[in-house]
C-alpha positions in Angstrom: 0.0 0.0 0.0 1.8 3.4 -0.7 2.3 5.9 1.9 3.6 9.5 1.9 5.9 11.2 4.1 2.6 13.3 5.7 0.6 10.0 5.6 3.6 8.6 8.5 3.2 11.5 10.5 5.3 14.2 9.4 4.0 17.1 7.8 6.7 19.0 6.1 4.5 22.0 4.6 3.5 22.8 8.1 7.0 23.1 9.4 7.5 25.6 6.3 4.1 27.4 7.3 5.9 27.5 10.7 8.7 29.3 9.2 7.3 31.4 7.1 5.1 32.9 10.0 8.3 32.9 12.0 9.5 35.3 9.4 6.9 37.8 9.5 6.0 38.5 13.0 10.1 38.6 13.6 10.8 42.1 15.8 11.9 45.1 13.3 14.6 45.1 14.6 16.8 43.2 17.1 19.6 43.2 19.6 23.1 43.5 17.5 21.4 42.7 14.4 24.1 45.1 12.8 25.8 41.6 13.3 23.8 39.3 11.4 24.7 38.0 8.3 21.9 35.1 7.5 19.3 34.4 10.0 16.6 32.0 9.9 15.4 30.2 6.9 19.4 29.2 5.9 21.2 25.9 7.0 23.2 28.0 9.0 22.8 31.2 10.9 26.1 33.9 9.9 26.7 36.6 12.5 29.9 38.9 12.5 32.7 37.9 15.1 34.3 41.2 15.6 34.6 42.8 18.8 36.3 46.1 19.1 37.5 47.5 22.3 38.1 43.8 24.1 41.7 42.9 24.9 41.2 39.5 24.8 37.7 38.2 23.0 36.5 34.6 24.4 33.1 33.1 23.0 30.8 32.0 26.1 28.6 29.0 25.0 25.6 27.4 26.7 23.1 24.7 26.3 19.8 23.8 28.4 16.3 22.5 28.6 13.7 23.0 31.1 13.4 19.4 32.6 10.5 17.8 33.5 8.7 21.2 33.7 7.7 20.4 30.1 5.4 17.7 31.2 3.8 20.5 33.3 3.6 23.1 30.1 2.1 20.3 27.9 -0.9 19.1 29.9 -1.4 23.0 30.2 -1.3 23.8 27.2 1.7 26.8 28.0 4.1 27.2 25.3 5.1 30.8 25.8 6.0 30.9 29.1 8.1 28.0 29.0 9.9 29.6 26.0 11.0 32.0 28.5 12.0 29.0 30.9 14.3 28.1 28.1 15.6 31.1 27.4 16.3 32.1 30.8 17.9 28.8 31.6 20.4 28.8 29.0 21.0 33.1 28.9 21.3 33.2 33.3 24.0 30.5 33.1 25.8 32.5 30.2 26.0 36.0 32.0 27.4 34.2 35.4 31.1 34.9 33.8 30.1 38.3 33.1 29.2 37.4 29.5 27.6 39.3 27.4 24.7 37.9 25.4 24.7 37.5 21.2 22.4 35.0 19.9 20.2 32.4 20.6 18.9 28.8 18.7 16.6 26.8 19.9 14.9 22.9 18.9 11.6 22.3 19.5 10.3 18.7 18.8 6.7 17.4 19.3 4.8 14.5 18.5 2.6 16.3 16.0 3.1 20.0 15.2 0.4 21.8 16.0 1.3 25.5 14.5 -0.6 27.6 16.6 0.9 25.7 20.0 4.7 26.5 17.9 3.3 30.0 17.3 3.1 30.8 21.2 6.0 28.9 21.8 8.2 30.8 19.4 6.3 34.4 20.2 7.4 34.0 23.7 10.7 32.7 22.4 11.4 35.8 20.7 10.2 38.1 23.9 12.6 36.2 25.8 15.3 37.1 23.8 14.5 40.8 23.2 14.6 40.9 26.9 18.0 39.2 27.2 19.8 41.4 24.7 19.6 38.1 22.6 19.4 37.8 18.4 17.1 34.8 17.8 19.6 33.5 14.9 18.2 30.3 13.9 16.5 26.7 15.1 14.9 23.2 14.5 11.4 21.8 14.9 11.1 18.6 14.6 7.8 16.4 14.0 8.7 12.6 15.6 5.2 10.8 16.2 7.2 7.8 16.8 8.9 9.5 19.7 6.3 11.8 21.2 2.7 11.1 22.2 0.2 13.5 20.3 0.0 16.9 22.9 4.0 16.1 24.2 6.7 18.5 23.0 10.4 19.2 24.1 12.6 22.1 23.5 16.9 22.9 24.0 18.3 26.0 23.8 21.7 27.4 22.8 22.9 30.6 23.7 26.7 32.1 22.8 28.1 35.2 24.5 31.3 37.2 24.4 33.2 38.1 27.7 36.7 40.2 27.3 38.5 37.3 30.0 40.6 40.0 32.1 37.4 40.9 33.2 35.6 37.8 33.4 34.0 36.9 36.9 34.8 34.4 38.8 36.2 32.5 41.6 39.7 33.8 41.3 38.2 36.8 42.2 36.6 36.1 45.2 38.1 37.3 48.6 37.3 36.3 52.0 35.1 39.3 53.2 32.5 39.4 50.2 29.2 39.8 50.5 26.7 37.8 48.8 23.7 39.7 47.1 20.8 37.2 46.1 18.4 38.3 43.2 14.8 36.8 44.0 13.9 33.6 42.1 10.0 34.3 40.6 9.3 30.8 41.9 10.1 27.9 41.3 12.0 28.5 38.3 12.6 24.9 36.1 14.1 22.6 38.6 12.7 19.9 40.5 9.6 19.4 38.8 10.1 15.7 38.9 9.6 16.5 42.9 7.2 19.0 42.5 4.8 17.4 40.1 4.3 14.3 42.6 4.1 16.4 45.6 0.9 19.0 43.9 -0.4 15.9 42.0 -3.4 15.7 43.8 -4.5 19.6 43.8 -2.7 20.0 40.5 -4.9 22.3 39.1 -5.3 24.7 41.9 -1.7 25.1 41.9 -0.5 24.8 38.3 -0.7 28.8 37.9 2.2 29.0 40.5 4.3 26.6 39.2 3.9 27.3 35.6 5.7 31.3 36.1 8.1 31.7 34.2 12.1 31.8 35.2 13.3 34.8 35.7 15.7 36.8 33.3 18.9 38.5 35.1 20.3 40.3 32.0 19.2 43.5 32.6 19.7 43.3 36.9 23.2 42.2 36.0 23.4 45.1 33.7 22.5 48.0 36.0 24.9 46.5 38.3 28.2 45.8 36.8 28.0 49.7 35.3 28.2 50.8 39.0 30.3 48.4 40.8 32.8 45.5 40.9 31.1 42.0 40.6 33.7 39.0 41.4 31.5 36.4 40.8 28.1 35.3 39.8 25.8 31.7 40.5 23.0 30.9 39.0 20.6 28.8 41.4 18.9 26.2 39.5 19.5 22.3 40.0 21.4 21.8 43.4 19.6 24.9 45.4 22.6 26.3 47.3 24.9 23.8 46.2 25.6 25.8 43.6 27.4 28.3 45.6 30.8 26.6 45.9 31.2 26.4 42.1 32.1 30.6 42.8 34.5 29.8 45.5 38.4 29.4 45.7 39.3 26.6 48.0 39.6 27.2 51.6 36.9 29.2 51.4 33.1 28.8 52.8 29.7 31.0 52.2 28.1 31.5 55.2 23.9 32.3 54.5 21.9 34.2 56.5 18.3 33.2 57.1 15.7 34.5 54.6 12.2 34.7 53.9 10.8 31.9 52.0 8.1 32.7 49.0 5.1 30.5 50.2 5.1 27.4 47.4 8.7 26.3 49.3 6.8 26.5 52.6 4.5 24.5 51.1 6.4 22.5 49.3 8.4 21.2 52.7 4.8 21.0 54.7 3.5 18.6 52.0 6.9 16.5 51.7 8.5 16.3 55.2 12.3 17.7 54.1 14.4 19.4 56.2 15.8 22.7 56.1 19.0 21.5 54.4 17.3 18.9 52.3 15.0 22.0 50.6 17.7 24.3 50.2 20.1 21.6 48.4 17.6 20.7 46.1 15.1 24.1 45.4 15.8 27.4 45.3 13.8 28.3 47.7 13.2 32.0 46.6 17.0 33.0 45.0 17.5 32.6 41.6 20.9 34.2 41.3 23.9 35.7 43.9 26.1 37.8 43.1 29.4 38.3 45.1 30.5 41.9 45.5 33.0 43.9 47.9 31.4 44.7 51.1 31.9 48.5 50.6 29.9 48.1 47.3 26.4 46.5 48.2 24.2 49.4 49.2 25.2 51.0 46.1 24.6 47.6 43.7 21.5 47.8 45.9 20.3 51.0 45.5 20.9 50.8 41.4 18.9 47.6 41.6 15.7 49.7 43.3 16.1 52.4 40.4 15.1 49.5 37.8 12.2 48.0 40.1 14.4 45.3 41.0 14.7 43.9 44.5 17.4 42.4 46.1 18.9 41.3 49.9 21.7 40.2 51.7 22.7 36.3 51.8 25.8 36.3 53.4 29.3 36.3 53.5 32.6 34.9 52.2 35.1 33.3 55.4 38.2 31.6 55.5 37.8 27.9 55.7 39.6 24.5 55.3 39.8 22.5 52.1 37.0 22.6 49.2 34.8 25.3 49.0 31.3 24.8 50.9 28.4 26.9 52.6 26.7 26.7 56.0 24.0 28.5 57.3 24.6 28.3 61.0 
């Protein structure tokens, strides 16, 4: 019996529909598109490598998903806000060297491709990366009904950066005597949704709306602050909680956290599964989505720039001396 490529499940004019509307509702104009060269529709995506003014040019390169969160945005039917997930997860881990952001690509793959759901996906895709200071430069979709169920979807992200290295940030510049500055998480961000999922499964729907918002994008915080003061070293808070924090500091060294208000879903999330303290924070966020370590003498001011922007921020802790591989504590 003959059978087409459309009749097995793949429908290669709606991919091309995809595009083409891809095409037209692009911005006017976007960040650093003086750059581009060849965008979307090529094989490839060209963008000018030339970077006047740096002493010594490196290319920052990341790569993420949004985990099991996906499951959550499918049965919901929310494809733009976890485009912003996506972009957020790749762009936050990009600027924590002090990066700053070119160009994004992304791969979206679904069981069947519904164009409006692809539509919202890549609209908030695109608002993502306006935000960031990010040129959308190119990207897959892929239609695999033998892989996905019908209504399933997953989506990567790849985000490249340029950082002059005599002023990356980093652990090398980390002293004992920082301070640590932690930037709010907007919830639960797109980590531990394998937990999370299990632990609202019964009340799902009452509390989807929380755990659906979207992760929070630090370009622009990062921005206002590094104009105004000296940042040693930035961590993004995703997988790990506070575990995290010793990937920013030089050995004998330990980050010592202050208590902090937690946003109500992490209260709720420990009432509902019985972890402790330590067990929440070294697996959530648990309210920070990214620290930054400064110079004592320099936090009110980052501060204070942060409030000009609408952007709130409080103190975490501090930097001490300490034996062996870095660690944290919150005594």
């Amino acid at each position: 019996m003959p059978i087409n490529y459309k009749q097995s499940g793949v429908d290669v004019e709606a991919g091309d529909h995809l595009v083409d509307w891809l095409k037209k509702h692009s911005p006017e104009r976007w960040p650093h598109q003086e750059r581009l060269v060849s965008g979307i529709g090529g094989f490839a995506g060209l963008f000018k490598a030339q970077f006047p003014g740096m002493q010594d040019p490196c290319l920052v390169a990341c790569t993420d998903g949004v985990g099991t969160k996906i499951k959550l945005a499918a049965q919901y039917k929310s494809y733009g806000s976890v485009a912003q997930d996506l972009v957020a997860m790749c762009v936050n881990d990009l600027i924590c060297c002090g990066a700053q952001p070119l160009f994004f690509l992304d791969y979206f793959a679904t069981g069947r491709l519904v164009l409006e759901n692809a539509q919202e996906f890549l609209a908030g895709l695109q608002k993502a990366c306006l935000e960031s200071e990010l040129l959308l430069l190119g990207g897959e979709t892929a239609e695999m009904p033998d892989v996905y169920s019908e209504g399933d979807f997953d989506c990567a992200g790849f985000s490249v950066g340029i950082v002059d290295r005599p002023r990356a940030w980093g652990l090398e510049k980390v002293k004992v005597g920082d301070r640590l500055l932690a930037l709010p998480s907007s919830g639960c961000h797109s980590n531990g949704y394998s937990l999370l999922r299990k632990i609202f499964v019964k009340d799902l729907d009452q509390w989807a709306k929380e755990l659906l918002i979207p992760t929070a994008l630090y370009v622009k915080p990062l921005k206002v602050v590094r104009e105004v003061v000296e940042i040693h070293a930035v961590a993004h808070i995703t997988g790990g909680g506070m575990d995290n924090l010793p990937r920013i500091l030089p050995n004998d060294t330990k980050a010592v956290l202050r208590p902090w208000k937690w946003p109500e879903v992490f209260k709720e999330v420990q009432k509902r599964s019985g972890m402790s303290d330590l067990e929440m924070l070294k697996t959530l966020n648990c309210g920070v989505g990214m620290v930054l370590v400064l110079p004592e003498e320099q936090v009110a001011k980052a501060r204070k720039e942060l409030e000009k922007v609408s952007v709130s921020s409080f103190e975490l802790g501090h930097v001490e001396t300490a034996l062996g591989e870095p660690s944290w504590e919150m005594p």
